[in-house]
C-alpha positions in Angstrom: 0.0 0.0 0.0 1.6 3.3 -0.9 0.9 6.5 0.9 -1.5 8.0 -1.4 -3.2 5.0 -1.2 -3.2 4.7 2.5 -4.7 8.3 2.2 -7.7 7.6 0.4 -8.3 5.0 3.1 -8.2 7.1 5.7 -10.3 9.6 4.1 -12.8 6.7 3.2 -12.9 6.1 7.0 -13.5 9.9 7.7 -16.6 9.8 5.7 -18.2 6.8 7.2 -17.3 8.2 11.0 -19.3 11.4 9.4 -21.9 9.6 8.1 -22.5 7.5 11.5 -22.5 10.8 13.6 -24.6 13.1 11.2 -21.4 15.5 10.6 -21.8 17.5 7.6 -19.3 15.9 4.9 -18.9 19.9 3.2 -16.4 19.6 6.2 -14.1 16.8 5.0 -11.1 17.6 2.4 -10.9 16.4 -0.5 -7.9 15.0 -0.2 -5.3 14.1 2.7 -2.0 12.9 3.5 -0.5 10.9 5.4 3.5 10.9 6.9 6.1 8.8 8.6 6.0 9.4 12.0 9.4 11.1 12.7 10.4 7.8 15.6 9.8 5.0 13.7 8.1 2.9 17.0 5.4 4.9 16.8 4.1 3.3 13.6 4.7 2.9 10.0 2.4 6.3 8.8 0.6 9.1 11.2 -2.7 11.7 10.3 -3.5 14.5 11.9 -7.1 14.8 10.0 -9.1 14.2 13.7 -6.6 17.2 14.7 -8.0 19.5 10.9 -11.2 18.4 11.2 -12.0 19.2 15.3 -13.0 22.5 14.9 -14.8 22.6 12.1 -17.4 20.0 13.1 -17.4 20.8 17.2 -16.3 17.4 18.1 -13.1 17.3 20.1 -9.7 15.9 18.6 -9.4 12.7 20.7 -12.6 11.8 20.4 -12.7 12.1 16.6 -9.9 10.7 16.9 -11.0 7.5 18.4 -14.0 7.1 16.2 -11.5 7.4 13.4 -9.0 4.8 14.7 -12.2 2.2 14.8 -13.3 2.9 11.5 -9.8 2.8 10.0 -8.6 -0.2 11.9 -11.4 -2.4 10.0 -9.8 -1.6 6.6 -7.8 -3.9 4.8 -4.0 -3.9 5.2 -4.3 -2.0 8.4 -3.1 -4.0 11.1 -3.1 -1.4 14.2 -4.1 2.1 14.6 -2.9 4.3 18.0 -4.1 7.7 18.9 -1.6 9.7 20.3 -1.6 13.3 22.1 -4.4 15.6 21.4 -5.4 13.4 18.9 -2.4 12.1 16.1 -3.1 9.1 14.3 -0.2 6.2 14.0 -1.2 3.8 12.0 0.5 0.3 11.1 0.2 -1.8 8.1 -0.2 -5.6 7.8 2.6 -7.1 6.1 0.9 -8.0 3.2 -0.1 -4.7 2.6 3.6 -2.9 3.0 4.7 -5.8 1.0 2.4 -5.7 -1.9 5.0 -2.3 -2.5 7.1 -3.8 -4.3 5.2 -5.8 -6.7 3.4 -2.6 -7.8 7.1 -0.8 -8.3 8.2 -3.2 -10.4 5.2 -3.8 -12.6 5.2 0.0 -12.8 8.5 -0.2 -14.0 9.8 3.6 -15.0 6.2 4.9 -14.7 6.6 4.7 -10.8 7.2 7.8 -9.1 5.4 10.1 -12.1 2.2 11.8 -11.3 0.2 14.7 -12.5 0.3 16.9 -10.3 1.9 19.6 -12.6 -0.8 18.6 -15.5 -2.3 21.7 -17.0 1.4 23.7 -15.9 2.8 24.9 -19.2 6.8 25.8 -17.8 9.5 27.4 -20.3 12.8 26.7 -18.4 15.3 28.9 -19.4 19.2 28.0 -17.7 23.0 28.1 -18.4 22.2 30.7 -21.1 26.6 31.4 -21.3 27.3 34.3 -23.3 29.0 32.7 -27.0 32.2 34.4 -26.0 33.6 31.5 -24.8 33.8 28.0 -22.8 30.9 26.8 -20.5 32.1 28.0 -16.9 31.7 25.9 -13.9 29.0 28.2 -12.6 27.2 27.9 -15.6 27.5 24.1 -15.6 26.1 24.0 -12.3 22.4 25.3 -13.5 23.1 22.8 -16.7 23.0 20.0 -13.8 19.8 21.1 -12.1 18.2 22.5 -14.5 17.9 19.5 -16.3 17.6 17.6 -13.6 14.1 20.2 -12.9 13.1 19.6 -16.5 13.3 16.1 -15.9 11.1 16.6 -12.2 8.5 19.3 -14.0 8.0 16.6 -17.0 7.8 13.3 -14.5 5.0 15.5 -12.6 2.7 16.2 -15.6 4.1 19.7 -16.6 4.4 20.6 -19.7 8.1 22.0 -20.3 9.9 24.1 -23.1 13.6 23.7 -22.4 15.9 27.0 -23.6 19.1 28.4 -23.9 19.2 32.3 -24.4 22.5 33.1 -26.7 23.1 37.0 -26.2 25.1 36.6 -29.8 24.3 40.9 -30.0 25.5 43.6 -28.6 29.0 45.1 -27.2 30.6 41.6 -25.6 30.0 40.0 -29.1 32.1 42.9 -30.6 35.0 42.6 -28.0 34.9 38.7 -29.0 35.2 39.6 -32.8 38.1 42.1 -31.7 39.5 39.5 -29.7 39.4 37.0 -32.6 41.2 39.3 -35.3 44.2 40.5 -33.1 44.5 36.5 -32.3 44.7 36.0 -36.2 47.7 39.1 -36.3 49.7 37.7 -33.5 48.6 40.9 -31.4 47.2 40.9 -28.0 43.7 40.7 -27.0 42.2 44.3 -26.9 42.5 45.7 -23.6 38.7 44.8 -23.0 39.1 41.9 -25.3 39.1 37.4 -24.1 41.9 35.7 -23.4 43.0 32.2 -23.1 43.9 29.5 -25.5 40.3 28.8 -27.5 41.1 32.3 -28.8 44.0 31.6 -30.8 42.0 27.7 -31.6 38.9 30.1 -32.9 40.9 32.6 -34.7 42.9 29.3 -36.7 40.0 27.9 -37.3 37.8 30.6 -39.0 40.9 31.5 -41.3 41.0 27.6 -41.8 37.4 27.9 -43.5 37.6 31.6 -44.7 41.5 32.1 -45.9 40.5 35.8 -47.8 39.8 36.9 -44.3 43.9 37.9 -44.0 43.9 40.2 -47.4 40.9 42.0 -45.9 41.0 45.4 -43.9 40.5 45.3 -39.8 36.5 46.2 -40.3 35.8 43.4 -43.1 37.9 40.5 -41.5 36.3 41.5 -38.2 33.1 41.2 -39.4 33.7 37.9 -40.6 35.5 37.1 -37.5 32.4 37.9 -35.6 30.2 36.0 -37.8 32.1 32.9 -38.4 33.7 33.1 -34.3 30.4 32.9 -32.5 28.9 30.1 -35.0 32.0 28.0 -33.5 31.7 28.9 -30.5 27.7 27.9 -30.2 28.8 24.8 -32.0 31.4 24.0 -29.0 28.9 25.1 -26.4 26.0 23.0 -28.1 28.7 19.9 -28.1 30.2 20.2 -24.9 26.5 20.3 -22.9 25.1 17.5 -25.4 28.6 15.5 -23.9 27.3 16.3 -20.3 23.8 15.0 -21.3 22.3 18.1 -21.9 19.8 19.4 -25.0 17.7 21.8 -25.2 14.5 21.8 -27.2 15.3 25.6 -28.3 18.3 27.9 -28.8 17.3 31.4 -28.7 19.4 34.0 -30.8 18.9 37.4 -29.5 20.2 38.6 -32.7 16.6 37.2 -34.1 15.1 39.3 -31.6 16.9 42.2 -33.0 16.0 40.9 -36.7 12.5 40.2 -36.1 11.3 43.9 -34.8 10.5 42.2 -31.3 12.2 45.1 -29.5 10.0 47.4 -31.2 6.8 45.2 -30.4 7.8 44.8 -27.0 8.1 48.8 -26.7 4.8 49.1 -28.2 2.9 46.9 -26.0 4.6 48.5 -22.8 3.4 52.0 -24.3 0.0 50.5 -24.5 0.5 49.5 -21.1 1.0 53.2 -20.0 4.6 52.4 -18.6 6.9 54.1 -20.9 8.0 57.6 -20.8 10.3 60.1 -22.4 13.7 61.7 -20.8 16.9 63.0 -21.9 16.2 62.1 -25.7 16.0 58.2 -24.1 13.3 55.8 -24.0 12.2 54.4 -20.4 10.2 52.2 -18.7 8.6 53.1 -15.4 9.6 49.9 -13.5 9.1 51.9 -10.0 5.6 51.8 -10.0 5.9 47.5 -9.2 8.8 48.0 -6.6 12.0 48.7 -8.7 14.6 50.4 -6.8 14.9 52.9 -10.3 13.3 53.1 -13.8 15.2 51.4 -16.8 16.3 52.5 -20.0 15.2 50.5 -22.8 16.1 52.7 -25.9 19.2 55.4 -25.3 19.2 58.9 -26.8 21.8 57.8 -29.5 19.2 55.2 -30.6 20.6 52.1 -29.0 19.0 49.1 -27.4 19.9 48.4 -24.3 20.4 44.8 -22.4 17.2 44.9 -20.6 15.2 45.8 -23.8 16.4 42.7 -24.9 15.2 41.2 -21.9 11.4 42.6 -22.5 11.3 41.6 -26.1 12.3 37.4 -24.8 9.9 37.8 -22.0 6.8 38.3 -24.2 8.2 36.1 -27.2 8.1 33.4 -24.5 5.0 34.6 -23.2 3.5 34.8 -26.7 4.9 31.8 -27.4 2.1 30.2 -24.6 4.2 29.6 -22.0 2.2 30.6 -18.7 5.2 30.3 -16.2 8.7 31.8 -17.5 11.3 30.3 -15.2 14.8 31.6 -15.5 17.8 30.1 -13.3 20.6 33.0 -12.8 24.0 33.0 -11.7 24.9 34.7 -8.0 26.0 37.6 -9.6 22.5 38.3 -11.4 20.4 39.1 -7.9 19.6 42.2 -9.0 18.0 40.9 -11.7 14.9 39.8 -9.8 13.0 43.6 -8.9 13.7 45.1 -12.2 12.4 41.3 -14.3 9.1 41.2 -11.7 8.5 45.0 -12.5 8.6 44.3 -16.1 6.5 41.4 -15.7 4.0 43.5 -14.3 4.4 46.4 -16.8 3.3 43.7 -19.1 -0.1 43.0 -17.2 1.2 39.7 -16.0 1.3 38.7 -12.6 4.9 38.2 -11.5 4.1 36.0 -8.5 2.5 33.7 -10.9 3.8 34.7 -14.7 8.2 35.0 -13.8 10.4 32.8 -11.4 13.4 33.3 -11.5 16.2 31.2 -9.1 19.4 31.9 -8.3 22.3 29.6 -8.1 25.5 30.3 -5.7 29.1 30.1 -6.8 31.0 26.2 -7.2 34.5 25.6 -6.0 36.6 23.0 -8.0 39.1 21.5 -5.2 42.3 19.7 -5.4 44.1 19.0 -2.8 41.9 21.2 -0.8 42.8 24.4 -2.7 40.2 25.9 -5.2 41.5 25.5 -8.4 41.7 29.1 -10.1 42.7 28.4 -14.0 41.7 26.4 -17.1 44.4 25.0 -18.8 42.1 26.4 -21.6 40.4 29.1 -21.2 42.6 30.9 -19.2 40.5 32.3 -16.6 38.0 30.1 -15.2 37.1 26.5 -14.6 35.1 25.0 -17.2 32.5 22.1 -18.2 35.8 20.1 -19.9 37.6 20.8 -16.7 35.2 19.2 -14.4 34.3 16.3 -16.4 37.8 15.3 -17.2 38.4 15.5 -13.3 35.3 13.5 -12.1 33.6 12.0 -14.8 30.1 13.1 -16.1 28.1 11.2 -13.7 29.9 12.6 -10.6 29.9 15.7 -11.8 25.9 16.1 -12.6 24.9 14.5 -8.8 27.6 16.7 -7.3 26.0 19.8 -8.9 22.5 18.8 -8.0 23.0 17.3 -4.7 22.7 20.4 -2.8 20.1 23.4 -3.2 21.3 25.8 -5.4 21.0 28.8 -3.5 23.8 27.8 -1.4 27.8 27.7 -2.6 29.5 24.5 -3.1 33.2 23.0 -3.1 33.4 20.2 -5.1 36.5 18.1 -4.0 38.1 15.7 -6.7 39.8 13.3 -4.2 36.5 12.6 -2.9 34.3 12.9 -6.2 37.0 10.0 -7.8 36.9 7.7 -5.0 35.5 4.5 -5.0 34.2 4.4 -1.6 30.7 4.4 0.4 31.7 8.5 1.3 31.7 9.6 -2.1 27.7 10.1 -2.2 27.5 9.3 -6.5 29.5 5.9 -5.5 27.4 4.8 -2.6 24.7 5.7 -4.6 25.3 3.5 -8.0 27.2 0.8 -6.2 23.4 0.2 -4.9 21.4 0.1 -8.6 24.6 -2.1 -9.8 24.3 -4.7 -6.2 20.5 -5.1 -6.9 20.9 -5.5 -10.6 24.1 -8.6 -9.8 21.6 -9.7 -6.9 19.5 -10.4 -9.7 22.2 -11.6 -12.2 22.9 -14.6 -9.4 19.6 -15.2 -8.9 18.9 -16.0 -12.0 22.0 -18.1 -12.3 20.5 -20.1 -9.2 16.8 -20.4 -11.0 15.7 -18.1 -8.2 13.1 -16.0 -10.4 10.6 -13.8 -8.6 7.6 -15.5 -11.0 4.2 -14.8 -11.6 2.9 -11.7 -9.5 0.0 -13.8 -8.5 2.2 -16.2 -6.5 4.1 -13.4 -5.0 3.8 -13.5 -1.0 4.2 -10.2 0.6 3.3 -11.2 3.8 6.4 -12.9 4.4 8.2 -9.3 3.8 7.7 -9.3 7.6 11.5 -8.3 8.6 12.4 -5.3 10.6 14.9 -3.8 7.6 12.3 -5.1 4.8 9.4 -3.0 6.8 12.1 0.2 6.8 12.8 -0.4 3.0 9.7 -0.6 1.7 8.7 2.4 3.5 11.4 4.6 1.9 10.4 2.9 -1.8 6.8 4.0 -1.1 7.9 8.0 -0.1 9.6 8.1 -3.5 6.5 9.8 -5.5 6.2 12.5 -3.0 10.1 13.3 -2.8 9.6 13.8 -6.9 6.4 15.6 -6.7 7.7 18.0 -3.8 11.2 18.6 -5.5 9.6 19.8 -8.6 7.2 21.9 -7.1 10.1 23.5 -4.9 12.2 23.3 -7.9 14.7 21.6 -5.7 16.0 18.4 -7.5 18.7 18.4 -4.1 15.9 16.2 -2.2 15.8 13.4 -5.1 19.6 13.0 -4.2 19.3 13.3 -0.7 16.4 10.7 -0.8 18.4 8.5 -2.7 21.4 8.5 -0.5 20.0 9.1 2.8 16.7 6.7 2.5 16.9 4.3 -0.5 20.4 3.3 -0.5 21.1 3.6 3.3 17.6 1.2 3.9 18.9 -1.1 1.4 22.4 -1.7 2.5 20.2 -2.3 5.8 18.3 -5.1 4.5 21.1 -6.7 2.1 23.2 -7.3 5.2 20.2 -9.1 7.6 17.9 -9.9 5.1 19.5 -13.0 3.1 17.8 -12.9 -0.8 20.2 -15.7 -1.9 19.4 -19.3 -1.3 23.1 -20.9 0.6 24.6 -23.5 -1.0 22.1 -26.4 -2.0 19.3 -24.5 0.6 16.0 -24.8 -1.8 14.0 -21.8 -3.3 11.9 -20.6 -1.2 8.8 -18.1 -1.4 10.7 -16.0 1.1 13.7 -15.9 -1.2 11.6 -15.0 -4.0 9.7 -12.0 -2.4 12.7 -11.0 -1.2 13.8 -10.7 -4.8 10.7 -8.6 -5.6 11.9 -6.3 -2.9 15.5 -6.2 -4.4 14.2 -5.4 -7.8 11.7 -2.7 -6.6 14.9 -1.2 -5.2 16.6 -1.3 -8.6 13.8 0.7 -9.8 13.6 3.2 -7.4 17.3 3.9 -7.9 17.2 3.5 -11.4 14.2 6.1 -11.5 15.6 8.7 -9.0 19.1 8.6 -10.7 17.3 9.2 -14.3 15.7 12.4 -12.8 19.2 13.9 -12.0 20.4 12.5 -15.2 23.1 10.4 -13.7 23.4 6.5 -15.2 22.0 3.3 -13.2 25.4 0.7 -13.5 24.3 -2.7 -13.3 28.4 -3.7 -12.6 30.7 -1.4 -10.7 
């Protein structure tokens, strides 16, 4: 019996106590949930509906709470219920019912832990977003961790997502690139405001590679085709180097097409329409006050220029024209400021920025080795980068290390302990559970231990202390998805996984024998045991999927 289910049972139980006493059902919810108690003696679940429902129908706590306990402990699969202080509800499952778990997991297969509870929710998610001047940074490859791991959460709970990376390939930092490029291609040094580091010069050789007339042309014509040809590369390396982390996107967003298009303009118009613009100083402005800016913001400057947070408008209602009722954008630490003036905007749009924008922030990551932060890319020149970490740690490390904790907070990422191949390296302990179920199963099989039919499956012998405490983690595994996408916190699917799944398992693995010994005969303990093991390779499997990291069957 799984929570929800457990829930509906308890609710069932609530209506017939209502029904008995003449209470008016408008009272009851329509839903209701149930928990693990926080000390695991006090039961296997625990309600506190008698406590919700006291004052609403004049009865007190404990003694809806009693009548509920009667009613409920006549359902089936509930072996005990216990009322505790003013009125809690601990309730204790037969094992039959805890055990029949792990049938339903496995027959659910990679269905189980999906719900709707996002259905109707249509999300674009909008992260990474690196400016085409150069290599993926490690703070950028943070939000391509979780925010394809939140994708991945929105999607498994019935949203419908639009995955996007923004390429700000216009504008002033796409000319210092192009300058960059051409004094690369004349041996000079970069421009004074200009990028550094090796994948310059690589660029620079390449473009004259596919365009050779580029060195009998003057400064302003090679440039030009420096710019041109330079940030097509350098999308192509940024597309390839994220599609090798396990990364795509369904769109890539030029905001040279917004430029192209006349969506600045359209923007502007509909913010006039609004009654949010105004004129000043020969510049164009938009009165972002008025929803709890700290100052108004230029959108068009005297000379005629765009500016940055025009640009910012014009994607906003592209997305939202687009049909995309939630615009969630993930932002680096140094963005904050970001948040007032996007909300005001929102609103200056009609939109209702509490339900219309989200935007998150992510903190800064620390590459380690041997307990110093690592400071320089052997390519880039500057900063750490996606190639950096992933050729120190591996892909799969490197996506659960970014998405294990909540992004709002920094991060040191330590390669000593990222590369070893022990239980305190969380990725390790993690796998080294999917690939012990799915060898547990390999030697079962080589034993002719197979779980068989579902019907003959016996959960009531799943009776064991550390097989109870398993199969309750298993079961908590579609609310830890469902409340980590609707927190946008993909950290608790990790922390599950390492804290509940594989820490219960390791548990039952070491008291709870699945293997027949020696010439010991098949038994219909082994075998439900087997389901148990399996439902466990699901779970992991499932949860690991989410976070995009890779189930091992051998380690």
């Amino acid at each position: 019996m799984t929570p929800a289910e457990l829930a509906s049972v308890v609710l069932a139980a609530a209506h017939a106590v209502f029904d008995q006493r003449g209470l008016d059902r408008a009272a009851l919810p329509a839903s209701t949930v149930v928990e693990r108690p926080r000390n695991p003696e006090h039961g296997d679940y625990a309600s506190t509906l008698a406590l919700q429902l006291s004052k609403k129908v004049g009865v007190p706590p404990r003694e809806l709470a009693t009548a509920l306990a009667d009613e409920l402990g006549r359902a089936a699969g509930v072996k005990s219920v216990e009322i505790a202080g003013p009125g809690f509800l601990n309730i204790r499952l037969d094992a039959a019912a805890a055990g029949q778990l792990a049938r339903m997991i496995v027959e659910a297969g990679p269905e189980y832990g999906r719900s709707d509870r996002l259905a109707g929710e249509k999300i674009n998610l909008e992260f990474v977003s690196a400016n085409p001047t150069g290599p993926v940074h490690i703070g950028g490859v943070r939000w391509a961790a979780v925010g394809d791991a939140l994708s991945r959460l929105l999607r498994a709970t019935g949203a419908q997502v639009g995955t996007e990376y923004y390429f700000n390939d216009a504008g002033s930092q796409i000319d210092r690139f192009a300058r960059s490029l051409l004094a690369a291609a004349k041996g000079e040094p970069a421009p004074e405001d200009g990028y550094g580091g090796a994948y310059i010069a690589e660029i620079a050789a390449e473009v004259q590679a596919r365009r050779p007339e580029v060195r009998s042309l003057d400064d302003d014509a090679a440039q030009e085709i420096f710019r041109v040809e330079g940030v097509a590369l350098m999308f192509d390396e940024i597309r390839s180097s994220l599609r090798d982390f396990g990364v795509e996107f369904d769109t890539y967003f030029n905001e040279k097409d917004l430029h192209d298009r006349g969506e600045l303009d359209l923007a502007l118009a509909r913010l006039r329409q609004q009654g949010h613009l105004y004129e000043s100083e020969g510049a164009t402005w938009l009165r972002t006050t008025d929803f709890g800016d700290d100052k108004d913001r230029v959108l068009r400057k005297s000379n005629g220029e765009w500016t940055y947070f025009a640009a910012d408008c014009a994607y906003y209602l592209d997305k939202r024209e687009r049909g995309f009722e939630r615009v969630v954008i993930m932002l680096g630490a140094d963005h904050h400021g970001y948040i007032g003036r996007m909300k005001a905007m929102s609103a200056c749009f009609g939109d209702d920025p509490d339900r219309n924008l989200e935007i998150l922030i992510g903190q800064l990551v620390n590459l380690l080795r041997d307990g110093a932060p690592m400071r320089m890319s052997k390519r880039a020149g500057t900063v750490i980068t996606l190639e950096d970490l992933v050729e120190a740690i591996g892909v799969d490390a490197s996506r659960y290390a970014l998405a294990r904790y909540s992004s709002d907070s920094p991060i040191d990422i330590d390669i000593e302990l990222w590369t070893r191949a022990t239980r305190d390296n969380p990725v390790y302990y993690v796998q080294y559970v999917a690939a012990r179920t799915a060898g547990v199963a390999r030697n079962a099989a080589e034993v002719g231990l197979v779980p068989g039919d579902a019907d003959a499956f016996r959960p009531e012998l799943l009776d064991h202390e550390k097989e109870n405490e398993l199969l309750k983690a298993l079961a908590e595994f579609p609310a830890v998805v469902a409340t980590a996408a609707e927190l946008r916190e993909p950290h608790r699917v990790a922390r599950y996984l390492e804290e509940s799944v594989a820490a219960s398992y390791h548990r039952f693995y070491d008291n709870c024998r699945v293997l027949p010994l020696g010439d010991e005969e098949v038994t219909d303990l082994h075998r439900a045991r087997l389901w148990l093991n399996n439902a466990t390779r699901t779970v992991i499997a499932n949860g690991l999927h989410l976070l995009g990291v890779s189930a091992p069957e051998r380690m």
